[in-house]
C-alpha positions as CSV (number, residue, x, y, z in Angstrom):
1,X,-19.3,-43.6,3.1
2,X,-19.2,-45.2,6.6
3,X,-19.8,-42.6,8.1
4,X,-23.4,-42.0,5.9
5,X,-23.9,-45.9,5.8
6,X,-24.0,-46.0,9.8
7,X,-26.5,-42.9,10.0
8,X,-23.9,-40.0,11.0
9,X,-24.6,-36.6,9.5
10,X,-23.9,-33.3,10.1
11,X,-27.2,-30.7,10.5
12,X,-27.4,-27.2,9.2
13,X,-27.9,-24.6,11.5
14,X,-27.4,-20.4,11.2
15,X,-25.5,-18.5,13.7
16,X,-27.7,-16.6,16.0
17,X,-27.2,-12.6,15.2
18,X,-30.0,-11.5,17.6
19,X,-28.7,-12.7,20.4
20,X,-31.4,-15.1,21.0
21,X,-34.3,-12.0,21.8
22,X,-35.3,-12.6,18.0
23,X,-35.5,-15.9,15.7
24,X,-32.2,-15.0,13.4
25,X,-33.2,-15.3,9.6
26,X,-29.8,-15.0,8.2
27,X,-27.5,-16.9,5.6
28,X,-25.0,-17.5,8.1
29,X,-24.8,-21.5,8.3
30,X,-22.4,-24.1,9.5
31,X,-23.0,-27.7,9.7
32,X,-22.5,-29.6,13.0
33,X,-23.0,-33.2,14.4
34,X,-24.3,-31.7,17.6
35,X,-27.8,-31.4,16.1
36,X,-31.6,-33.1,15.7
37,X,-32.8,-31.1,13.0
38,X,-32.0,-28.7,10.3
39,X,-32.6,-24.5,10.7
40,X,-32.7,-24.1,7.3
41,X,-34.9,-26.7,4.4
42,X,-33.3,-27.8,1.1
43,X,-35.4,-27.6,-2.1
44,X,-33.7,-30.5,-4.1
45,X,-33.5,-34.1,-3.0
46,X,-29.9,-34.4,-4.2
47,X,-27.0,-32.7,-5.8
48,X,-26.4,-32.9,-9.8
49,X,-23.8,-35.6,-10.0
50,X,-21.2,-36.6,-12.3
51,X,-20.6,-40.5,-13.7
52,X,-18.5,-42.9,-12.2
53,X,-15.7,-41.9,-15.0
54,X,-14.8,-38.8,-12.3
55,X,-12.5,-37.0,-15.0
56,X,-14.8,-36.9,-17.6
57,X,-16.4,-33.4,-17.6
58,X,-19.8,-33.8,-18.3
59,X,-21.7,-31.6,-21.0
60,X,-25.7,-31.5,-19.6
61,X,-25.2,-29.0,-17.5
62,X,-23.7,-26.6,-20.3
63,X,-26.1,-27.9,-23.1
64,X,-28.8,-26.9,-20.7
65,X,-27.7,-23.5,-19.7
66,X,-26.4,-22.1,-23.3
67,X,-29.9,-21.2,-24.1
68,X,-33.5,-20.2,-22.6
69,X,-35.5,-19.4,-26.0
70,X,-35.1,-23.2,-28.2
71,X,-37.6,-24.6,-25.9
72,X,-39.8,-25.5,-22.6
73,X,-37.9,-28.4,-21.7
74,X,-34.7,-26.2,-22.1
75,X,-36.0,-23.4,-19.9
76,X,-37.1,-25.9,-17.5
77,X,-33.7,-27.2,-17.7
78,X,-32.2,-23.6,-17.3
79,X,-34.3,-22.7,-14.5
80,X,-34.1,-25.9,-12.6
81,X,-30.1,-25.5,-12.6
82,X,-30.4,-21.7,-11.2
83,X,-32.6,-22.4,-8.5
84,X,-30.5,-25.3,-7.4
85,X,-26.7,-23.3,-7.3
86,X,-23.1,-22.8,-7.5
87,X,-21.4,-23.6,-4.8
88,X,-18.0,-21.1,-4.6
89,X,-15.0,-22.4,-3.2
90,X,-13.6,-19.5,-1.4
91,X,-9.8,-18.5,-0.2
92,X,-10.0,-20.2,3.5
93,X,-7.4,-18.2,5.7
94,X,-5.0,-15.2,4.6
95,X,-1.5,-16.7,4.6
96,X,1.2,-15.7,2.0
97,X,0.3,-16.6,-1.5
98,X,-3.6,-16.6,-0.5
99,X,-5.1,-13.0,0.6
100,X,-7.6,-10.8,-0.8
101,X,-6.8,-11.3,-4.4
102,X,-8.3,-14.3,-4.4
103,X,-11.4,-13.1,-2.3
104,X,-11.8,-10.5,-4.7
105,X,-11.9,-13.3,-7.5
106,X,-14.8,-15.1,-5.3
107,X,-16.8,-12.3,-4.6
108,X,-16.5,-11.4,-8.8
109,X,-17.7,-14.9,-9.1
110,X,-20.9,-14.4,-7.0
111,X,-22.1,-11.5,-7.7
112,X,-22.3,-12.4,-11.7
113,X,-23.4,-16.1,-11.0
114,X,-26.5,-13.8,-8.9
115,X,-26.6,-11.6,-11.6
116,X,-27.5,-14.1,-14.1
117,X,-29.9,-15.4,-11.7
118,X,-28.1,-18.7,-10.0
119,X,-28.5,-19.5,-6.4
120,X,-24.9,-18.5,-5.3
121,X,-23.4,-20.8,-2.4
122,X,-20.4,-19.9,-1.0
123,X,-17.9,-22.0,1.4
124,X,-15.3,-20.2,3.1
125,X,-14.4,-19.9,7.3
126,X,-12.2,-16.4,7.0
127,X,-14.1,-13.6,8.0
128,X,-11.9,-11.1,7.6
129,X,-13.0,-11.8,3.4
130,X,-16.0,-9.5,1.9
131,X,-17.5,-13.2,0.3
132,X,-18.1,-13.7,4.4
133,X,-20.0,-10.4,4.1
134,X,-24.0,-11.4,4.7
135,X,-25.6,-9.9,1.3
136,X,-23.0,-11.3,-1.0
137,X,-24.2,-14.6,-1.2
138,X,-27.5,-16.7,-1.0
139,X,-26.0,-19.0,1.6
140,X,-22.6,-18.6,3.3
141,X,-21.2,-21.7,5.3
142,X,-18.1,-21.2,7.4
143,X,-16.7,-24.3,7.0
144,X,-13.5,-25.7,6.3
145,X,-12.2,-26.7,3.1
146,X,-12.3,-30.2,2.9
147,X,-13.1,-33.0,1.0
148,X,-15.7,-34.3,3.2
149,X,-17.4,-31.2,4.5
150,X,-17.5,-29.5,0.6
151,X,-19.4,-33.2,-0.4
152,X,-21.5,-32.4,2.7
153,X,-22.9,-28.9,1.5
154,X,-22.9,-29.9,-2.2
155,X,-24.9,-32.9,-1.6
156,X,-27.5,-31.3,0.9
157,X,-27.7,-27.8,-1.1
158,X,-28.6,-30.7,-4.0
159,X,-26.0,-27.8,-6.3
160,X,-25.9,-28.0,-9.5
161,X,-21.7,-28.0,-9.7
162,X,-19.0,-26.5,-8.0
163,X,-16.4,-23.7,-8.7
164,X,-12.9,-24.3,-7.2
165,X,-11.0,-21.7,-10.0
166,X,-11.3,-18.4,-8.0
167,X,-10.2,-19.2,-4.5
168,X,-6.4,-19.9,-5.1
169,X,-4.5,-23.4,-5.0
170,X,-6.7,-24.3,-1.6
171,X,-9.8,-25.2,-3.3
172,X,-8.0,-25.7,-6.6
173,X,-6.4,-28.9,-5.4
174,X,-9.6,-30.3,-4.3
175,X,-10.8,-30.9,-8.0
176,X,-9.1,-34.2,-8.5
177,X,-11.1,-35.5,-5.3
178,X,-14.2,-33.9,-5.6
179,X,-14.3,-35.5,-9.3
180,X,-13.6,-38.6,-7.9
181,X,-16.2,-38.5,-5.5
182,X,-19.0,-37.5,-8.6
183,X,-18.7,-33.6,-7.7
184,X,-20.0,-31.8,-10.8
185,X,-16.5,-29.3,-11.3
186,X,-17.8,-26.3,-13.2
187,X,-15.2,-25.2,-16.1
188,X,-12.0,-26.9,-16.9
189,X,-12.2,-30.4,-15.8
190,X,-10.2,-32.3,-13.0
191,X,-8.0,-34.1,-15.5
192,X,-6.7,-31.3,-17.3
193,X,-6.3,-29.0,-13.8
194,X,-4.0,-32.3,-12.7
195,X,-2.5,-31.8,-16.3
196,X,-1.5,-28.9,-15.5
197,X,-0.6,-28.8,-12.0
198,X,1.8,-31.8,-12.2
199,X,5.1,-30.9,-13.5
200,X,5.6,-33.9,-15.3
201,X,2.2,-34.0,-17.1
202,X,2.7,-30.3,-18.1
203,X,6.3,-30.5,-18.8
204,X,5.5,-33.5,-21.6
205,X,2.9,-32.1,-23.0
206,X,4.7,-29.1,-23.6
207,X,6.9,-31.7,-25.5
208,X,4.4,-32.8,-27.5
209,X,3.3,-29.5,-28.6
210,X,6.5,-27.7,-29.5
211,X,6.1,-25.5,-27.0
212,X,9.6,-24.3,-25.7
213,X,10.3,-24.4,-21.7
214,X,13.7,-25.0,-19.7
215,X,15.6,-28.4,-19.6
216,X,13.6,-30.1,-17.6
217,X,13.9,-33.8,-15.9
218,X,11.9,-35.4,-13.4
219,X,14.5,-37.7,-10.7
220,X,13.8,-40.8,-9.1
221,X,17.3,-40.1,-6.8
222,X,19.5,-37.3,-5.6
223,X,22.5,-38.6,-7.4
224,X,20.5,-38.3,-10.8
225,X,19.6,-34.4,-9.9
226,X,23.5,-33.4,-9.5
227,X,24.1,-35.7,-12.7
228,X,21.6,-33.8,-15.2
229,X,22.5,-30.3,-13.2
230,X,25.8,-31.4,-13.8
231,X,24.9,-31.7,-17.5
232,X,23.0,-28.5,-17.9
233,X,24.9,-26.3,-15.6
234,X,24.3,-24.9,-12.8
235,X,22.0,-23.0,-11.5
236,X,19.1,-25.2,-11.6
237,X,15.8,-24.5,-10.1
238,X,13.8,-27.4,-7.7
239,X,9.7,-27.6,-8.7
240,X,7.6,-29.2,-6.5
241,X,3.8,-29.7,-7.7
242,X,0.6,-28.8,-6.3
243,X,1.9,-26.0,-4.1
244,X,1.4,-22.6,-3.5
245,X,3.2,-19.4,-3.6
246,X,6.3,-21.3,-4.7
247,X,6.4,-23.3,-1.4
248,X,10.3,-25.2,-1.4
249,X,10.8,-23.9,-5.0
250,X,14.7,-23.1,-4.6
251,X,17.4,-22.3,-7.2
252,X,20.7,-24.3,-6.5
253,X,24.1,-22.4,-7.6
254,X,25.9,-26.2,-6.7
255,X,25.7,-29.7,-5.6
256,X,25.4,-29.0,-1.4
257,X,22.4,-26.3,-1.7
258,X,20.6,-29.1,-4.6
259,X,20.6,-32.2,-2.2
260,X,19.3,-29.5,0.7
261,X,16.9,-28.4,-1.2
262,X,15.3,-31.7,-3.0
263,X,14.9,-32.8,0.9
264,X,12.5,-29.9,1.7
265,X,10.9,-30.3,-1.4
266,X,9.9,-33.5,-0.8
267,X,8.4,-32.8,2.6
268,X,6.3,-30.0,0.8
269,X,5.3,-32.3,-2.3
270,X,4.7,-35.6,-0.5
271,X,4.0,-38.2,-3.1
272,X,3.8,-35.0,-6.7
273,X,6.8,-35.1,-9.0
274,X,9.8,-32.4,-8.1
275,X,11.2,-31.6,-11.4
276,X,14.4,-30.3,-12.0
277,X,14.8,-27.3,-14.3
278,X,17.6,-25.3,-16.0
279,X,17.4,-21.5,-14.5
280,X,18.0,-18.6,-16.8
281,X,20.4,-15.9,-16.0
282,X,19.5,-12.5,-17.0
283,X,15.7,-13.7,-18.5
284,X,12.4,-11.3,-18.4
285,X,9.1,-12.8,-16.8
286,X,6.0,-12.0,-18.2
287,X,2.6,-13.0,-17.0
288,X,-0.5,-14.2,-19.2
289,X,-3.4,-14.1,-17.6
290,X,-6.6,-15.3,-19.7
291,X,-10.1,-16.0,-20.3
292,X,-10.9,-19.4,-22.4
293,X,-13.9,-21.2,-23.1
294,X,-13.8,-24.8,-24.3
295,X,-10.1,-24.1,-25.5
296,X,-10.5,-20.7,-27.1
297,X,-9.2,-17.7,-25.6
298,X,-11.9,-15.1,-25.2
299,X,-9.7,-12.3,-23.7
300,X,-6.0,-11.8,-22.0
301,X,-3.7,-9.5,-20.4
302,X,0.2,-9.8,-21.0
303,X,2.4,-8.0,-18.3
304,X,5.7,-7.8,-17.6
305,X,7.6,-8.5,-14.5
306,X,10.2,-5.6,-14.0
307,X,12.6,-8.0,-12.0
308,X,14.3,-10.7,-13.9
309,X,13.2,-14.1,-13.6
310,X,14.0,-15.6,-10.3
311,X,11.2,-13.4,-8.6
312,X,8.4,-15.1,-7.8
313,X,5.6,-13.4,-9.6
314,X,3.1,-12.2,-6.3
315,X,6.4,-10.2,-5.3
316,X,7.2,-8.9,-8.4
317,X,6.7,-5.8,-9.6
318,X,4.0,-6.1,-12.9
319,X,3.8,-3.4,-15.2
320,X,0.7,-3.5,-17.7
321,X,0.6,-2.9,-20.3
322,X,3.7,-4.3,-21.3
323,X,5.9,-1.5,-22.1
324,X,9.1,-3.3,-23.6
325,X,8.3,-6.4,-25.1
326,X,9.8,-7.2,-28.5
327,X,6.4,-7.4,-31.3
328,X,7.7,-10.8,-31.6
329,X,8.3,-11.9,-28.2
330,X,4.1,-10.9,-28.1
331,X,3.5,-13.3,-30.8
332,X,5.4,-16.1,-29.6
333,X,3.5,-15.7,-25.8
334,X,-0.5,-15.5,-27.9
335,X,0.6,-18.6,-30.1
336,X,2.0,-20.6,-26.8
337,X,-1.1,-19.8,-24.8
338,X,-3.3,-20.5,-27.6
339,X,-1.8,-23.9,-28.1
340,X,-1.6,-24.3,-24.5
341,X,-5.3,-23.6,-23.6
342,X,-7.0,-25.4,-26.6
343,X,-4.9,-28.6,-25.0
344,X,-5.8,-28.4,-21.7
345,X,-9.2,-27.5,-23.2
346,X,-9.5,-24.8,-20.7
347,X,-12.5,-22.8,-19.7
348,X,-12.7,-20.3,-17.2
349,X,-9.8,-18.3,-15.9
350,X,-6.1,-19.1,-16.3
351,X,-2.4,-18.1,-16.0
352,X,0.7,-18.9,-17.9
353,X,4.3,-17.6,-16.6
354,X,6.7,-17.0,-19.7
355,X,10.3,-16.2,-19.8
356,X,12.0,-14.2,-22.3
357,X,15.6,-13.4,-23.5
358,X,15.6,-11.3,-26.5
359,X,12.9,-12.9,-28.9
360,X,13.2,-16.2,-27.3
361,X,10.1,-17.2,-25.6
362,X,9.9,-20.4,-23.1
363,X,7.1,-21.3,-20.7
364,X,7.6,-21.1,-17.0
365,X,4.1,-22.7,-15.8
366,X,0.1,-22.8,-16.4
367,X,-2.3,-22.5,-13.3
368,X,-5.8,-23.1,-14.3
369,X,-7.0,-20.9,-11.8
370,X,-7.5,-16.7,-11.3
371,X,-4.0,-15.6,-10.6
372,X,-3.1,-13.2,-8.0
373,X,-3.2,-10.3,-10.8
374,X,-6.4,-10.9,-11.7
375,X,-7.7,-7.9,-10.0
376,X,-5.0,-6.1,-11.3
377,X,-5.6,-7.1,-14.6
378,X,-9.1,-6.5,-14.8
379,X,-8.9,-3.2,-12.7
380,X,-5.9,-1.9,-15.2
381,X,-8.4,-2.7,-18.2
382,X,-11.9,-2.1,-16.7
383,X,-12.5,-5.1,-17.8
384,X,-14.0,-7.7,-14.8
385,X,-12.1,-11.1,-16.0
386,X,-13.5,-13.1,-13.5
387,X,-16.9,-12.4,-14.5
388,X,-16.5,-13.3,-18.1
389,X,-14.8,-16.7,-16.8
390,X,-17.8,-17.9,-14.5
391,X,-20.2,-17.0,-17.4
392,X,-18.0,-19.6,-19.3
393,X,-17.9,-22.0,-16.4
394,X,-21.6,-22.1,-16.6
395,X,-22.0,-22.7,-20.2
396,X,-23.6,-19.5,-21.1
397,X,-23.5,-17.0,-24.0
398,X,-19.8,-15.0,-23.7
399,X,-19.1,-12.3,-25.3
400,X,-15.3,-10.9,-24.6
401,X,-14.9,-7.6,-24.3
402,X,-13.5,-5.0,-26.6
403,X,-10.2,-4.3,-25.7
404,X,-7.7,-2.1,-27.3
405,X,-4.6,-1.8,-25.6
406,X,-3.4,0.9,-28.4
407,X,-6.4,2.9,-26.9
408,X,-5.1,2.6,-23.5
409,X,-3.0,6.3,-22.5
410,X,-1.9,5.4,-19.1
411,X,0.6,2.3,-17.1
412,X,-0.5,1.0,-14.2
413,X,2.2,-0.8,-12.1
414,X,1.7,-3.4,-9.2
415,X,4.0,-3.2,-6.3
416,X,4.4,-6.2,-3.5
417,X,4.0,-5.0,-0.1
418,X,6.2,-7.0,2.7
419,X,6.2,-7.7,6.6
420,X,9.5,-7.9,7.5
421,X,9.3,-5.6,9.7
422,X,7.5,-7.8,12.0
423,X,8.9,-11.1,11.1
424,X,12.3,-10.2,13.8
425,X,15.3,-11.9,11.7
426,X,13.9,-12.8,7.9
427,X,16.0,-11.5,5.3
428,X,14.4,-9.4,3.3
429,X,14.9,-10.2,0.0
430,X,13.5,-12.1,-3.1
431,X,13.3,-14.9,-4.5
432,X,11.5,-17.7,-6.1
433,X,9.4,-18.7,-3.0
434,X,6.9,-15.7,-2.2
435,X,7.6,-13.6,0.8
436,X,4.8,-10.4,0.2
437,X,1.8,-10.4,2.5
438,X,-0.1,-7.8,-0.1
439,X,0.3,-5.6,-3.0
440,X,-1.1,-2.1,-4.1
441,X,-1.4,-1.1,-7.7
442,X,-0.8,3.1,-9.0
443,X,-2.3,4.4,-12.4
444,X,0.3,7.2,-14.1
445,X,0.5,8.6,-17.3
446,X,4.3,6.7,-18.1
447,X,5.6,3.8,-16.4
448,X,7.9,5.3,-14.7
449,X,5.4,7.5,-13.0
450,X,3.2,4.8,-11.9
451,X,5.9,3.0,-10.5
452,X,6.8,5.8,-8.0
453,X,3.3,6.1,-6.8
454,X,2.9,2.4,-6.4
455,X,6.5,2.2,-4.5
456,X,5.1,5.0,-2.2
457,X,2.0,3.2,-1.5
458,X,3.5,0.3,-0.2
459,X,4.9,2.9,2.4
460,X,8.3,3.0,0.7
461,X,10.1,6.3,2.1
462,X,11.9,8.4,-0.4
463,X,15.0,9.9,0.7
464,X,15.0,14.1,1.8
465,X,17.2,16.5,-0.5
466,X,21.3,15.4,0.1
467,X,20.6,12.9,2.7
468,X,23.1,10.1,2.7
469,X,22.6,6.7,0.3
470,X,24.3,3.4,1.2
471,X,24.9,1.4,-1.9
472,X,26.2,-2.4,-1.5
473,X,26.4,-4.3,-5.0
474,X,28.1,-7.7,-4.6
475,X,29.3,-8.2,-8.4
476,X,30.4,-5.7,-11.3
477,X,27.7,-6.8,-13.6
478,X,25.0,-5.1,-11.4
479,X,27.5,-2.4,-10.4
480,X,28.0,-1.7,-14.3
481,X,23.7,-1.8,-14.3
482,X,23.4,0.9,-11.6
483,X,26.5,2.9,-12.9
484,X,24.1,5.6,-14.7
485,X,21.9,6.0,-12.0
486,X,24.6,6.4,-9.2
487,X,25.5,9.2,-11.3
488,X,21.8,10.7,-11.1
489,X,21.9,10.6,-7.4
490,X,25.2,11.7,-7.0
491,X,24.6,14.8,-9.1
492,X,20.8,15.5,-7.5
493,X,22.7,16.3,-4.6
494,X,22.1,12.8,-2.6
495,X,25.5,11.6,-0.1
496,X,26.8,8.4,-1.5
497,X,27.8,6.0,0.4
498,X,29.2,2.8,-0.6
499,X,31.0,-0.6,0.8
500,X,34.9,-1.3,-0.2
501,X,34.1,-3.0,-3.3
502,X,31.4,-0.7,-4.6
503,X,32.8,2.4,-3.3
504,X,36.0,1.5,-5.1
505,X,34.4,0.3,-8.2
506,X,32.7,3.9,-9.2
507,X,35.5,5.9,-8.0
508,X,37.7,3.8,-10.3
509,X,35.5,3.6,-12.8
510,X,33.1,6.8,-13.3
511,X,35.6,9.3,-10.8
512,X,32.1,9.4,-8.3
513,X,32.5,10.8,-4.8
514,X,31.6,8.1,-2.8
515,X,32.3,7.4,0.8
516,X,33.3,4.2,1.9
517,X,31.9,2.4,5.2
518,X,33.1,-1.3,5.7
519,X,31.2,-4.2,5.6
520,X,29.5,-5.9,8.6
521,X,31.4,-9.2,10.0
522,X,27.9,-9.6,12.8
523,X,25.2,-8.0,14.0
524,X,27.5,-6.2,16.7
525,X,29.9,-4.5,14.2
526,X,28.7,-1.3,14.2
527,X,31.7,1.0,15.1
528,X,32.5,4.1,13.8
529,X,33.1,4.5,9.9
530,X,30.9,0.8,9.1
531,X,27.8,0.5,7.1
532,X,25.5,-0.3,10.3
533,X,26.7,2.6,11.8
534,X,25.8,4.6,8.9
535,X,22.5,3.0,9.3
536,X,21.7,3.5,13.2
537,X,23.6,7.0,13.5
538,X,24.2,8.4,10.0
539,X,21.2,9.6,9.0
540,X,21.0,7.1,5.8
541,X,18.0,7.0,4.3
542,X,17.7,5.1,1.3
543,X,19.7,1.5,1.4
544,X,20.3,-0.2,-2.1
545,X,21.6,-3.2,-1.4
546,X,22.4,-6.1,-4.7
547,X,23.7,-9.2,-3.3
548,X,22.4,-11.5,-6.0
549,X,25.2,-12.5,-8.4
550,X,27.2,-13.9,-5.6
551,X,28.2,-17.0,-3.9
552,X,30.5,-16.1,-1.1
553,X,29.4,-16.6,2.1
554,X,30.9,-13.2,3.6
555,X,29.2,-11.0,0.6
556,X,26.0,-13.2,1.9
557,X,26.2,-12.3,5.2
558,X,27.3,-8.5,5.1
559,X,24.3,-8.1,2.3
560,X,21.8,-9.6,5.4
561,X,22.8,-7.2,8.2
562,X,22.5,-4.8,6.1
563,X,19.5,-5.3,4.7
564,X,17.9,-6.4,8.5
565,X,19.3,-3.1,9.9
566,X,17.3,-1.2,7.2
567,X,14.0,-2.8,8.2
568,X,14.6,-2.5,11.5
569,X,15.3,1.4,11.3
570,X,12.7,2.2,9.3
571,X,15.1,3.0,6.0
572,X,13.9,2.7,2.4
573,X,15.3,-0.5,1.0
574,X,16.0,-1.6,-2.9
575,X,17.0,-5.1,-2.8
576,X,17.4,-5.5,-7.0
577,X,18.8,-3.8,-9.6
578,X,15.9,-3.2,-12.0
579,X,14.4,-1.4,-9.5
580,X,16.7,0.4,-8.1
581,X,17.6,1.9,-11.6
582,X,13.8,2.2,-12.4
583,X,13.4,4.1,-8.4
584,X,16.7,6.5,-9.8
585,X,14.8,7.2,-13.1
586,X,11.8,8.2,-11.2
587,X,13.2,10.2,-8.6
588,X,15.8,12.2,-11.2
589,X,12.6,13.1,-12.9
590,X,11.5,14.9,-10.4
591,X,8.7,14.0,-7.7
592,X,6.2,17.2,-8.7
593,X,5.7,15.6,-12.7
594,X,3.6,13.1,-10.9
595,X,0.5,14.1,-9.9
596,X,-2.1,11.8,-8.4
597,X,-5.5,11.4,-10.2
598,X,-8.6,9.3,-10.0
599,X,-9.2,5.9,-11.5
600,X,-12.4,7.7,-13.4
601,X,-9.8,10.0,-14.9
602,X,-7.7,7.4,-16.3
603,X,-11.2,5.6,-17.4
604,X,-12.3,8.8,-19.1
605,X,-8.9,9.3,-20.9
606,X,-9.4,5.5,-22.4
607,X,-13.3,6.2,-23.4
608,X,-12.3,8.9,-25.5
């Protein structure tokens, strides 16, 4: 405001793509203070504008979009509010958590809001993105995404609201300021997005609802953490709000790693509540992802994570449809998300993590946003999500789509793809922060089919007939998991190889011939007859290595060398149990039942 009240505002101008011989005509703007004059004229004298009362989503803009044919005035109305805009909050720069998902969420958004005739206006400075591509959008601006240079845009494009649901957490934690500063937010307002985002908010309302989630508690103090992790036991998982990609989220297994890991959550969460939560041993994620308008759910997806909870859900693996959920763990999940989204009174795209032991069915979190797997999601069910959500946003006529999942003959499975390779010393392993830097997705006629394909796409290498496999499992539990398909690879002719405590385990247990190789003490112990010299000169070529169950530091440390000498030769490497036993299922089926198809054959099987 002082910077307005004193004169100061930035021009428009295009970037020159003739190289100065011709006068460019483009929609390639940015806004600079290094300027006289505008390249480019605005139509409207100023942007549509919400009251004073910043959270209170206002209903004109809907009334006068639901309908062209009741009257002039309306169609006026209607027309007025196309020719003036959407503005589209894009992704801003790749980074972990935030990569072309989200671009192809924006670009989804655009092309229907041009579809339907709206003006589309798109903000976003990462080229690399198709929305930065120049016949996507009526006006691109490479801009940053701020608070003051998105009010800038919206108020001289004179827009008619704002979309900040498809571009990831970036844009969707500018909502509560853009409100406050009178930005019209298109779909779910800025009070229930805040609702939802802090972990307080959500975690009481879920309270009030009788929806189950974790023991929760949010603590003013340290000492009050290890008292109610104390209470409920530990492990306990840390929640900071408003982040991304589970940025500080950390599971504590005692006191030391809790007090570590409050501290870098509170340099992550700055002044947002960090709750404290109960973690759940052995539980199933599964993903909702869903379609609302004014608290109804149109249309929604449920898939499940093949790791157990404790993966965050961009480097899980996500199989859809869900291929073993319970009939009543699928009721519970549509009754909670129902409940949940008429609530928040949600409309437009959103995404509710659930966790599941047997029938019983607790909620993780709610983003009011397009997940990451909403490409996946829509892809999987030919079904664009994201262009049934900005129809909502804009208060038009929705009808959801048909969708049948009994119809559906196929599985399509999503596999995270990592870059440890070039990140020299990261372990590579998951958890609940995310760690992938991309994801491919595989059709198949069974799950287990699709999963193959989709491990193989990532560039996963499968073994060659009888070469060796190193297998390090820290605790018995997972060892009694894999026990079955040990004995797959053993008798498809594969090498086993296997450290003291594993190798002993299934020769004690299930008589397997297994060779033992010793456990690395450091980087350097690599003689003769130890698991890094198995890696570097044995010929190993599949690593499946389980250190999850365990807390001692030696198990910790042996399971990381091993795991960083796989990446940095190149091997195949399983780091959890589910899919390792899902990869053994696979692979003692036989790699020639899988034969690649088209995504128009898999269509054409669900059409008829």
């Amino acid at each position: 405001d002082l910077r307005k009240s004193l004169g100061v505002t930035p021009c428009v101008k295009q970037i020159d793509t003739l190289a100065a011989e011709f006068p460019a005509n483009t929609n390639y703007l940015y806004m600079t203070y290094s300027g006289n004059h505008d390249d480019v004229s605005s139509s409207f004298d100023g942007p549509v504008m919400d009251s004073a009362d910043s959270f209170t989503p206002r209903k004109e803009f809907q009334n006068r979009v639901r309908s062209v044919s009741m009257a002039e005035k309306r169609h006026d109305a209607v027309q007025e509010s196309k020719d003036r805009g959407v503005v589209v909050l894009g992704c801003g720069a790749y980074c972990i958590g935030s990569s072309v998902e989200f671009d192809w969420c924006a670009v989804s958004a655009v092309r229907q809001l041009r579809k339907d005739g709206f003006k589309s206006i798109i903000i976003n400075y990462n080229p690399e993105t198709v929305s930065t591509d120049y016949d996507e959008s009526d006006r691109l601006y490479f801009e940053e995404m701020s608070l003051e240079r998105v009010l800038d845009i919206y108020e001289r494009e004179g827009a008619a609201g704002v979309v900040v649901s498809v571009g990831g957490q970036i844009p969707n934690n500018l909502a509560g300021p853009l409100s406050e500063s009178g930005v019209h937010i298109l779909g779910t307002s800025a009070r229930d997005i805040e609702r939802a985002e802090d972990r307080r908010q959500f975690s009481d309302m879920l309270d009030d609802l009788g929806v189950k989630q974790p023991q929760w508690s949010v603590l003013s103090s340290k000492d009050e953490a290890v008292e109610f992790s104390n209470k409920v036991g530990f492990p306990v998982l840390v929640r900071p709000s408003f982040v991304l990609s589970g940025a500080a989220m950390r599971v504590a297994s005692d006191e030391t790693e809790l007090r570590n890991f409050l501290d870098l959550a509170a340099d992550v969460a700055d002044d947002k509540p960090i709750v404290v939560t109960k973690f759940i041993l052995g539980a199933k994620e599964i993903e909702f992802d869903g379609v609302a308008n004014g608290g109804k759910i149109l249309n929604y997806a449920i898939g499940e994570h093949l790791e157990n909870a404790g993966v965050h859900s961009g480097d899980a693996t996500v199989i859809l449809p869900a291929q073993k959920l319970y009939v009543g763990t699928i009721r519970q999940i549509k009754k909670s998300a129902a409940a949940i989204a008429k609530a928040l009174n949600i409309t437009g795209p959103f995404n509710i993590q659930f966790m599941g032991i047997e029938n019983d069915v607790m909620v993780i979190e709610c983003n009011l946003r397009a997940s990451r797997t909403f490409p996946f999601v829509s892809k999987t069910l030919n079904a664009n999500f994201i262009s049934l959500a900005t129809r909502a946003m804009c208060g038009l006529n929705v009808t959801p789509y048909n969708i049948s999942l009994l119809d559906i003959d196929y599985v399509c499975v999503k596999a995270p793809m990592f870059s440890f390779t070039r990140l020299r010393g990261a372990d590579p392993t998951l958890g609940v922060e995310m760690a992938s830097t991309g994801e491919v997705a595989c059709f198949g006629d069974d799950a287990h089919g699709a999963f193959l394909q989709s491990l193989l796409a990532t560039g996963f290498k499968l073994p060659k007939d009888g070469a060796p496999v190193l297998i390090s499992i820290a605790s018995d539990p997972f060892r009694q998991e894999f026990a079955q398909s040990a004995q797959t690879l053993s008798k498809m002719g594969y090498k086993l190889l296997g450290t003291p405590g594993t190798a002993s385990f299934y020769k004690d247990h299930y008589g397997l011939d297994i060779t033992e190789v010793t456990k690395p003490v450091d980087k350097d112990d690599s003689g003769p007859g130890s698991a890094l010299d198995a890696i570097k000169e044995g010929g190993v070529e599949l690593v499946i290595n389980i250190s999850e169950g365990t807390t001692r530091r030696d198990e910790i440390t042996a399971g990381y060398l091993v795991r960083r000498a796989a990446v940095d030769f190149g091997i195949g490497l399983i780091t959890n149990v589910k899919c390792a036993v899902w990869l053994a299922i696979a692979m003692g089926k036989g790699m020639e039942t899988f034969k690649a198809k088209s995504i128009s054959e898999f269509y054409s099987l669900h059409k008829n």
